[in-house]
DOMAR-721478 format. One record per residue (C-alpha): residue in one letter; x, y, z. Coordinates in steps of 0.25 Angstrom, whole numbers, plus 5000, padded with zeros to 4 digits. Each point is the difference from the previous one (the first is absolute). Layout:
DOMAR-721478
ATOM residuo px py pz
ATOM a X Y Z;
...
end
This chain:
DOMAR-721478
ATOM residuo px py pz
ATOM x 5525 5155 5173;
ATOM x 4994 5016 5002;
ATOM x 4991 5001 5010;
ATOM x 4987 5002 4997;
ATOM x 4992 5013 5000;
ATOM x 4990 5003 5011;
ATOM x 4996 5014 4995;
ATOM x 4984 5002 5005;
ATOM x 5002 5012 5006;
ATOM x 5006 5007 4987;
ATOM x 4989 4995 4991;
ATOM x 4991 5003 5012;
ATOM x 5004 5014 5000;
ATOM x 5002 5001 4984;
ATOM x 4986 4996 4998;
ATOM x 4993 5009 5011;
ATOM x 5008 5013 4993;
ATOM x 4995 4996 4988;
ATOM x 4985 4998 5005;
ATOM x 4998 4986 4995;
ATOM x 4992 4989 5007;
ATOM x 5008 4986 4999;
ATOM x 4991 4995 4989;
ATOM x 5005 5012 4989;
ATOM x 5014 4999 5005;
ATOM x 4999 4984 4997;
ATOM x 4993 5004 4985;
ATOM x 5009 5008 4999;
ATOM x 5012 4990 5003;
ATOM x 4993 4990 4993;
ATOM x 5000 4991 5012;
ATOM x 4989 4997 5009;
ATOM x 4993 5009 5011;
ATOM x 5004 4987 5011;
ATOM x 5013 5000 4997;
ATOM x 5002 5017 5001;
ATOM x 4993 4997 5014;
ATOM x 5012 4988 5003;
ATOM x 5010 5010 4996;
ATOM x 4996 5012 5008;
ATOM x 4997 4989 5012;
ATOM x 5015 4995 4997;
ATOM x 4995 4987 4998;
ATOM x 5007 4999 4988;
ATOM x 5013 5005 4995;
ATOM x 5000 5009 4988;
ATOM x 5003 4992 4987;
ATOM x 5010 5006 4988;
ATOM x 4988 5003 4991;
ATOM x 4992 5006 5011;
ATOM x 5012 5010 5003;
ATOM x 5002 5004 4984;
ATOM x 4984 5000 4999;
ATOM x 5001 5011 5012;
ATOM x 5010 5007 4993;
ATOM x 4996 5002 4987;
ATOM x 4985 5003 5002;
ATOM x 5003 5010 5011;
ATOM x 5015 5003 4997;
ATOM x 5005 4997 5013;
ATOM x 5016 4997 5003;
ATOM x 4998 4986 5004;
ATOM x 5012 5001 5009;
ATOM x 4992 5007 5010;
ATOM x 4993 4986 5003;
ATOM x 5012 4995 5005;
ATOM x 5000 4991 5014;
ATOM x 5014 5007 5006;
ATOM x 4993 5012 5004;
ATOM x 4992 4991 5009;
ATOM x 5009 4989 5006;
ATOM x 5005 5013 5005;
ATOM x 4988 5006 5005;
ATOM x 4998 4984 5006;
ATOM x 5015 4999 5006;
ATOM x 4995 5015 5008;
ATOM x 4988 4998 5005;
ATOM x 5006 4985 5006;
ATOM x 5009 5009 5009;
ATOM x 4991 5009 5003;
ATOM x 4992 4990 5005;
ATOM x 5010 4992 5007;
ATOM x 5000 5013 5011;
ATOM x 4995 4995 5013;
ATOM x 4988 5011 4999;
ATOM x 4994 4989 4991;
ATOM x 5003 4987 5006;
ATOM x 4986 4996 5004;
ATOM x 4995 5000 4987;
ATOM x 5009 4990 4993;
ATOM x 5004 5006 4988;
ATOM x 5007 4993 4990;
ATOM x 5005 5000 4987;
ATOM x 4986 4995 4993;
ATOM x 4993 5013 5007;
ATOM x 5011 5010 4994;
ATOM x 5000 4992 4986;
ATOM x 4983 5002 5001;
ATOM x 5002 5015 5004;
ATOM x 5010 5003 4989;
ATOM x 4995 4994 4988;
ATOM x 4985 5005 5003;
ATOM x 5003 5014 5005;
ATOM x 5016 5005 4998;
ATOM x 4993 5015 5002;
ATOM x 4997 4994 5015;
ATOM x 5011 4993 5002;
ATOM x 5010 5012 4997;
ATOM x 4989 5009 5012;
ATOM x 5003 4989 5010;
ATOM x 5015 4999 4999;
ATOM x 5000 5015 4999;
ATOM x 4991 5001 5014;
ATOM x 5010 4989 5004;
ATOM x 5012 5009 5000;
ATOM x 4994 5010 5006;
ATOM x 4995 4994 5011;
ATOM x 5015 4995 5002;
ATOM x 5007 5012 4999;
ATOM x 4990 5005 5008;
ATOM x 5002 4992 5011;
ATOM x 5014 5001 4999;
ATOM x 5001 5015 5002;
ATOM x 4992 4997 5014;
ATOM x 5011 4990 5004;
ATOM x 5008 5011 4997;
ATOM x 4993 5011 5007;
ATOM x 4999 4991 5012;
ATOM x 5016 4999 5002;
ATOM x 5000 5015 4998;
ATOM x 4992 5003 5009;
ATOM x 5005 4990 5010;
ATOM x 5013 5004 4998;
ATOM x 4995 5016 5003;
ATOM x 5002 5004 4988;
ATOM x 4993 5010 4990;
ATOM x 4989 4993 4994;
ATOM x 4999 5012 4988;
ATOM x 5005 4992 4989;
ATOM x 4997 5000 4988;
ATOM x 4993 4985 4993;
ATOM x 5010 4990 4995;
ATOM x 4999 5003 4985;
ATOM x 4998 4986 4996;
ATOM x 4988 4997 4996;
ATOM x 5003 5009 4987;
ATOM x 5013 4992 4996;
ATOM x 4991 4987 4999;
ATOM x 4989 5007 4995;
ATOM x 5010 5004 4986;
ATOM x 5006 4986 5003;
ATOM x 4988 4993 4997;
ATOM x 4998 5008 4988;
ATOM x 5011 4997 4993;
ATOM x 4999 4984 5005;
ATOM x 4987 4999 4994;
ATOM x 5002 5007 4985;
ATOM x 5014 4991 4999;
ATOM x 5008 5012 5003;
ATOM x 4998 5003 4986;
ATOM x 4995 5014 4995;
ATOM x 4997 5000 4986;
ATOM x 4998 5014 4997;
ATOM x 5012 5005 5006;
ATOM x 5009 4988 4997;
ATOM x 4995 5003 4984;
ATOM x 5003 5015 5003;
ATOM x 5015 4996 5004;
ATOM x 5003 4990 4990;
ATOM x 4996 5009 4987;
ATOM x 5009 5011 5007;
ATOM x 5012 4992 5002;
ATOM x 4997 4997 4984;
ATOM x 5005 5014 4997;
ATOM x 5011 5000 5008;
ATOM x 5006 4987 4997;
ATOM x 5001 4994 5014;
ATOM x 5007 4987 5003;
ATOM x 5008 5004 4989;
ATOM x 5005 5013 5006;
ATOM x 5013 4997 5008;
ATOM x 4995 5010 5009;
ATOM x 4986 5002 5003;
ATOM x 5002 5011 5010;
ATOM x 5005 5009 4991;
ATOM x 4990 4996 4989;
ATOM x 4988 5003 5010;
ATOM x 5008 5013 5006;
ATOM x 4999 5006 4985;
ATOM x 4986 4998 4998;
ATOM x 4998 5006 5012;
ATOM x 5008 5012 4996;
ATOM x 4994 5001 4985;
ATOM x 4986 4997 5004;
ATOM x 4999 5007 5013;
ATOM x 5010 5007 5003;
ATOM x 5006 4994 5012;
ATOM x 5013 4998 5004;
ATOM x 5005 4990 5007;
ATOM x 5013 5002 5008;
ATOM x 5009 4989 5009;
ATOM x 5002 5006 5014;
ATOM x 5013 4994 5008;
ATOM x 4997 4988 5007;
ATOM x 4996 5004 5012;
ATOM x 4993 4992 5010;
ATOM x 4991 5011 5007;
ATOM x 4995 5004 4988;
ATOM x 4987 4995 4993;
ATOM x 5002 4990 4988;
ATOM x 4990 5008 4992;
ATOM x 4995 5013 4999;
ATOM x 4991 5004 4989;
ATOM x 4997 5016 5001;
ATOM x 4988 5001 4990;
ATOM x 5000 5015 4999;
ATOM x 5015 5000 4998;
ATOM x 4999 4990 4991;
ATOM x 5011 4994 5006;
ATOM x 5004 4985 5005;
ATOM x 5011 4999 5009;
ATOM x 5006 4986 5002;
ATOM x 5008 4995 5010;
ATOM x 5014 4993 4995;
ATOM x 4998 4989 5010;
ATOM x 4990 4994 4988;
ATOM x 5006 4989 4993;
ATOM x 4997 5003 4986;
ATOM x 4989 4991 4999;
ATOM x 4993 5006 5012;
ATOM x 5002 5014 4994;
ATOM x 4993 4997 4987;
ATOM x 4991 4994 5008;
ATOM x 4996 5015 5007;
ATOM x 5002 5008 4988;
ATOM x 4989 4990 4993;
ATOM x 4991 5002 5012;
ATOM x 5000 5015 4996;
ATOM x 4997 4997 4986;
ATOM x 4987 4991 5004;
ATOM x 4995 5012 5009;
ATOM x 5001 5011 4988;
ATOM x 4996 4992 4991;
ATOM x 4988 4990 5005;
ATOM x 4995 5008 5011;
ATOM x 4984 4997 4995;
ATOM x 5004 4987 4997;
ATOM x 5003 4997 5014;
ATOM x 4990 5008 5006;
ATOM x 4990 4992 4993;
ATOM x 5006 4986 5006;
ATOM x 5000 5006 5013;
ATOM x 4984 5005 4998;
ATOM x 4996 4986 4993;
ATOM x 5008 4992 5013;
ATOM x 4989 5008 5010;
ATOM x 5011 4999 5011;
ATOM x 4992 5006 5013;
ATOM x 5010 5010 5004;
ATOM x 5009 5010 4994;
ATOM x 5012 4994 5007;
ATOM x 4999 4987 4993;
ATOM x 4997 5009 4985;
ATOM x 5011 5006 5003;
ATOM x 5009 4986 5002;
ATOM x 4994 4996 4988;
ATOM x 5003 5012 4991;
ATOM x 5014 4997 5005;
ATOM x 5000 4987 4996;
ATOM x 4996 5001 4987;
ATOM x 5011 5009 4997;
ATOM x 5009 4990 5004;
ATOM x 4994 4993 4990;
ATOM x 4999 5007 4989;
ATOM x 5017 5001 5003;
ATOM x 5003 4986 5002;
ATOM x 4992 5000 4986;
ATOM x 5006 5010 4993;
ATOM x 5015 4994 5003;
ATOM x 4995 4985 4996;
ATOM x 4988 5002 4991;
ATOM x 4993 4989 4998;
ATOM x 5001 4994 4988;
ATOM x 5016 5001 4999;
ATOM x 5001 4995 5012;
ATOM x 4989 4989 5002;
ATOM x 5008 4995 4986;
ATOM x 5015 4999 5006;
ATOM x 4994 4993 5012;
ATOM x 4996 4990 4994;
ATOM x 5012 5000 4993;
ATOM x 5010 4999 5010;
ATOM x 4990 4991 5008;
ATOM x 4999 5009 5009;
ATOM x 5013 5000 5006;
ATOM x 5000 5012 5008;
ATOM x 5015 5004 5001;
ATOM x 5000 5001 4983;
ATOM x 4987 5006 5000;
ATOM x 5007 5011 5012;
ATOM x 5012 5001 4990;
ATOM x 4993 5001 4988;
ATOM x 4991 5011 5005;
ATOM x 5007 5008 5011;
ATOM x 4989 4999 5008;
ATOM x 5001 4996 5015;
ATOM x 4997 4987 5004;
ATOM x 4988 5002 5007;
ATOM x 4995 5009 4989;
ATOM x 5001 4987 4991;
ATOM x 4993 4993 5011;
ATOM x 4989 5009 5000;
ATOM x 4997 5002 4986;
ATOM x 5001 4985 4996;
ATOM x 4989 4999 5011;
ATOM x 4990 5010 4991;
ATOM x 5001 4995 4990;
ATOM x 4986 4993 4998;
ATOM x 4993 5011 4986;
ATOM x 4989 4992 4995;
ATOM x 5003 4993 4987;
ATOM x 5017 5001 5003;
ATOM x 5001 4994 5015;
ATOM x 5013 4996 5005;
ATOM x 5005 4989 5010;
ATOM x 4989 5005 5012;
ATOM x 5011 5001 5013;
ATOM x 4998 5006 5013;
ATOM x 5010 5010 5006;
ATOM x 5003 5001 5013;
ATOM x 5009 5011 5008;
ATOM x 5004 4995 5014;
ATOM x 5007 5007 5012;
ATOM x 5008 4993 5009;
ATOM x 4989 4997 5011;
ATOM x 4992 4995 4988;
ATOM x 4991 5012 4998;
ATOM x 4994 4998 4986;
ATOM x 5002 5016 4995;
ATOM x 4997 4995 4987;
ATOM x 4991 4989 4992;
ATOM x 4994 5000 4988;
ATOM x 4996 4986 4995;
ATOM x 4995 4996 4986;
ATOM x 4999 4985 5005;
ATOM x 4992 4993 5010;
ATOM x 5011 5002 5010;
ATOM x 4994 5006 5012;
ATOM x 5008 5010 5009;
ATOM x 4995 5002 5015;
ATOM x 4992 5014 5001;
ATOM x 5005 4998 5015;
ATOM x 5010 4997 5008;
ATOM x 5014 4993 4995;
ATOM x 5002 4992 4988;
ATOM x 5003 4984 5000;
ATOM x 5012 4997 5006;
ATOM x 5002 4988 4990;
ATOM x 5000 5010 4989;
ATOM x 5015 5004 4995;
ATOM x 4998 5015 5001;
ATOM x 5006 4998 5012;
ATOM x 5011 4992 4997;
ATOM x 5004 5010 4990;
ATOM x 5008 5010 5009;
ATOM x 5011 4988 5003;
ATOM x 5004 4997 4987;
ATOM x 5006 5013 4995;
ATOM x 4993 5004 4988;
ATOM x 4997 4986 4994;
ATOM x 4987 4996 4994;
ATOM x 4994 4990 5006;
ATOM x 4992 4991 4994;
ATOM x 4988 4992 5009;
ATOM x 4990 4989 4995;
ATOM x 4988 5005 5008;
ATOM x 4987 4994 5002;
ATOM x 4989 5007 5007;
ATOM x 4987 4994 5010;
ATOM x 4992 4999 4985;
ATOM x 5009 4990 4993;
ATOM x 5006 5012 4991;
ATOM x 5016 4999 4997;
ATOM x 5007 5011 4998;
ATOM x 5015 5005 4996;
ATOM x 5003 5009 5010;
ATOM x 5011 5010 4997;
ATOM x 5008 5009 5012;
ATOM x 5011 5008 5001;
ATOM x 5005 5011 5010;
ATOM x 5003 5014 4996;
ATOM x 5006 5012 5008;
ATOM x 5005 5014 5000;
ATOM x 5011 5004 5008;
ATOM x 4996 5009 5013;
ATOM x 5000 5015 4998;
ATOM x 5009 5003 5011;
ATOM x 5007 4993 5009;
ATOM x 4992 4993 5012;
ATOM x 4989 4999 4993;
ATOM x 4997 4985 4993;
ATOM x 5000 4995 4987;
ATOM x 4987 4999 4994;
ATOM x 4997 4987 4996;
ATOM x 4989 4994 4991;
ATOM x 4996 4986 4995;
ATOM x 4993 5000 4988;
ATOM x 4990 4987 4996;
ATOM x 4996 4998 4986;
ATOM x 4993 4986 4996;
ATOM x 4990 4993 4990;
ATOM x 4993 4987 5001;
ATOM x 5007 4988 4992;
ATOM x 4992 4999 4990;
ATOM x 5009 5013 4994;
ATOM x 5013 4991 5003;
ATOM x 5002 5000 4986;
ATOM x 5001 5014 4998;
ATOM x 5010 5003 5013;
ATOM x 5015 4996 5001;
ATOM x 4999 4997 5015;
ATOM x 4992 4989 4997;
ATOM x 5010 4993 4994;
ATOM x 5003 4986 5006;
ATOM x 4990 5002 5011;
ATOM x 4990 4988 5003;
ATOM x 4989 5006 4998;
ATOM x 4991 4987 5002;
ATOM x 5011 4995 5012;
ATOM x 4997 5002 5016;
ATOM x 5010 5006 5003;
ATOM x 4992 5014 5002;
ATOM x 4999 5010 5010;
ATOM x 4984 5001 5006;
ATOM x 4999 5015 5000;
ATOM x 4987 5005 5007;
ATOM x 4994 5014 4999;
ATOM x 5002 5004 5016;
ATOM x 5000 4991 5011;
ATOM x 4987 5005 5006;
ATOM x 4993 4995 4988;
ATOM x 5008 4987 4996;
ATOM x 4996 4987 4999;
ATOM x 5012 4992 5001;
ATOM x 5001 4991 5012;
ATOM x 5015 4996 4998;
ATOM x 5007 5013 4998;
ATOM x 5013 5001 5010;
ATOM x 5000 5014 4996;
ATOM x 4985 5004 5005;
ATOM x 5001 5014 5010;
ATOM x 4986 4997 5004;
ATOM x 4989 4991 5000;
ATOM x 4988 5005 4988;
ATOM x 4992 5010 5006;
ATOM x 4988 4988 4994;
ATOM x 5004 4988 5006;
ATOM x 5000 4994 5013;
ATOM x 5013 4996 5007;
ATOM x 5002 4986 5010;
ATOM x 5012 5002 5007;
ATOM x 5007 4988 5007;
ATOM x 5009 5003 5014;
ATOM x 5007 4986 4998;
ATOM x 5005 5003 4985;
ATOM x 5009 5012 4996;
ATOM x 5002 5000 4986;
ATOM x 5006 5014 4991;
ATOM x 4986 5005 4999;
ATOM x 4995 4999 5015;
ATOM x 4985 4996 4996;
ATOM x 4993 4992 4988;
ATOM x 4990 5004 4992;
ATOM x 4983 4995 5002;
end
């Protein structure tokens, strides 16, 4: 059954930019002026006819009224109001549903404000020690905040960039990628006929950057410690900033990021897009996905690319009109620091502090380089086919450690068909694993795994009982 459409906010905000009172946009809907003021109220859902009525009379995409965008926007403000600064006030999930679905713009200021106040407070903590500990107090703000800031932005467009992803795909038309054995080269060439850069493999030293792009030299100098996926990878990045350097900056503008340092993540960002794009354009690849099911070793040797570069783009792959499987994607370091996530799903990932210990991420560094496959079900009653697998490049010299990754890829079950991994799982059995968002804001009561009670609940704890968790949940 699709879940239904509670969009009051976007026809809200349609009709005021169009100027129209609710009873001209009914007429003009050909439905009646109550039910336009149901909709806009989200007491009722938005109906099929209603949607192509919008689209057609005011050629809107209809996928804009989409409801993943807000059980996002839910799923944050439920953390952010599980923080302790709010306990008083007994937030719940009806309160974040209300706020979301009647003012999104609202919502996005508070969990902005949010994070701020956080990292705000952290970098007292922090300054405390220091100056307890008597040391200089002189340094500089942890740059966080503008991380997340260019997190958010990517979470909430679907990690997908239509412009620049377009822009990538019809460039590696003319140059035959996925067919070309060795896209390195292909893009190495264009680079020299079109702007005449060469690009040069250094020796592979570890002291030496991986990258260097000298612009007035026209010169890129590569490390030979890339693998060669790695090193298309870098020579594409050069072609997206010679090439789309208005397109980007125009991203950047339309984001209205508050400070330089956050534009400047982004502008990176995006031309690490526009690379993963260009060595899987979309329609090529989005076809020999669903092809081979999905299977990721086939698609890494099909391709070339890396794996985590398949990982990634499978994720963005969300144009309007041609959607893929919506994944998430997931990068996790050994202390279960999330350094990368993007999600097309409803899968929530913890904006702070560690990720769920149920979750096989985790598990992922002990099976050397298996894919494991998880049957997850999170607090909402969503299942979901949860994918890990570790990664890791040798150290660079000796006494240093390797560096090692798992990498999470999942969709909900209802794509099971269109996944090989799904095969044979029982998706309607109970053998599942419960996987929460963080333990500050989970609800389960019987998780043997649970770091710490939710930040939202009370606790009882009983002296005579020991059990794994040493307290129960009110």
């Amino acid at each position: 059954m699709r879940q239904k459409i509670y969009a009051g906010h976007a026809v809200r905000r349609l009709r005021e930019k169009l100027g129209l009172k609710q009873s001209e946009l009914a007429q003009r809907l050909s439905v009646s002026a109550s039910y336009v003021n149901q909709i806009e109220s989200n007491q009722r859902p938005l109906t099929a006819s209603v949607l192509i009525a919008i689209s057609r009379t005011f050629a809107v995409d209809i996928t804009s009224f989409g409801a993943e965008d807000l059980d996002r926007l839910v799923a944050d403000l439920s953390e952010s109001a599980a923080d302790p600064l709010f306990r008083d006030l007994d937030l719940g999930l009806q309160d974040a549903k209300a706020v979301a679905n009647l003012s999104p713009a609202f919502a996005h200021a508070f969990l902005r404000m949010h994070v701020a106040l956080r990292r705000t407070a952290e970098w007292r903590a922090s300054l405390d020690d220091m100056l307890a500990d008597g040391l200089p107090s002189g340094a500089a703000e942890p740059k966080l905040v503008p991380y997340e800031e260019v997190r958010d932005f990517f979470h909430y467009i679907d990690n997908y960039v239509d412009g620049l992803d377009r822009a990538a795909e019809a460039r590696a038309t003319g140059l035959g990628i996925l067919d070309a054995a060795d896209p390195a080269t292909a893009f190495a060439e264009h680079l020299a006929r079109h702007h005449k850069v060469s690009v040069e493999i250094g020796r592979a030293d570890p002291e030496l950057p991986l990258a260097v792009f000298d612009p007035r030299g026209r010169r890129l100098a590569l490390s030979g410690m890339l693998p060669p996926a790695a090193r298309a990878f870098r020579i594409a990045v050069v072609i997206a900033r010679l090439e789309h350097r208005d397109l980007v900056a125009k991203t950047v503008a339309d984001a209205g990021f508050r400070s330089e340092i956050a534009a400047e993540i982004c502008r990176l960002a995006l031309h690490n897009y526009f690379a993963g794009a260009l060595m899987l354009p979309y329609r090529r690849f989005l076809d020999l996905a669903r092809t081979l099911r999905h299977d990721l070793d086939r698609l890494v040797a099909v391709t070339g690319a890396s794996l985590e570069q398949v990982c990634h783009r499978l994720s963005t792959l969300q144009r309007p009109g041609s959607k893929g499987v919506p994944f998430y994607f997931a990068k996790v370091d050994r202390a279960g620091n999330i350094t990368k996530r993007h999600s097309a799903t409803r899968f929530q990932f913890a904006r702070h502090g560690g990720a769920c210990a149920a979750w096989n991420v985790h598990e992922a560094f002990d099976t050397g380089g298996r894919t494991l496959v998880q049957l997850g079900e999170m607090p909402d009653g969503v299942r979901y086919i949860c994918l890990a697998r570790a990664v890791s490049a040798p150290p660079p010299r000796h006494g240093q450690p390797a560096r090692s990754f798992a990498l999470g890829l999942g969709c909900e079950t209802a794509f099971a068909h269109d996944i090989v991994y799904a095969d044979g799982l029982d998706l309607k059995g109970a053998s599942v694993a419960h996987l929460g968002v963080s333990c500050r804001i989970c609800p389960r009561g019987d998780c043997d795994l649970r770091a710490f009670p939710p930040f939202n609940r009370d606790i009882r704890i009983d002296e005579n009982v020991r059990d794994v968790v040493p307290f129960t949940i009110a």
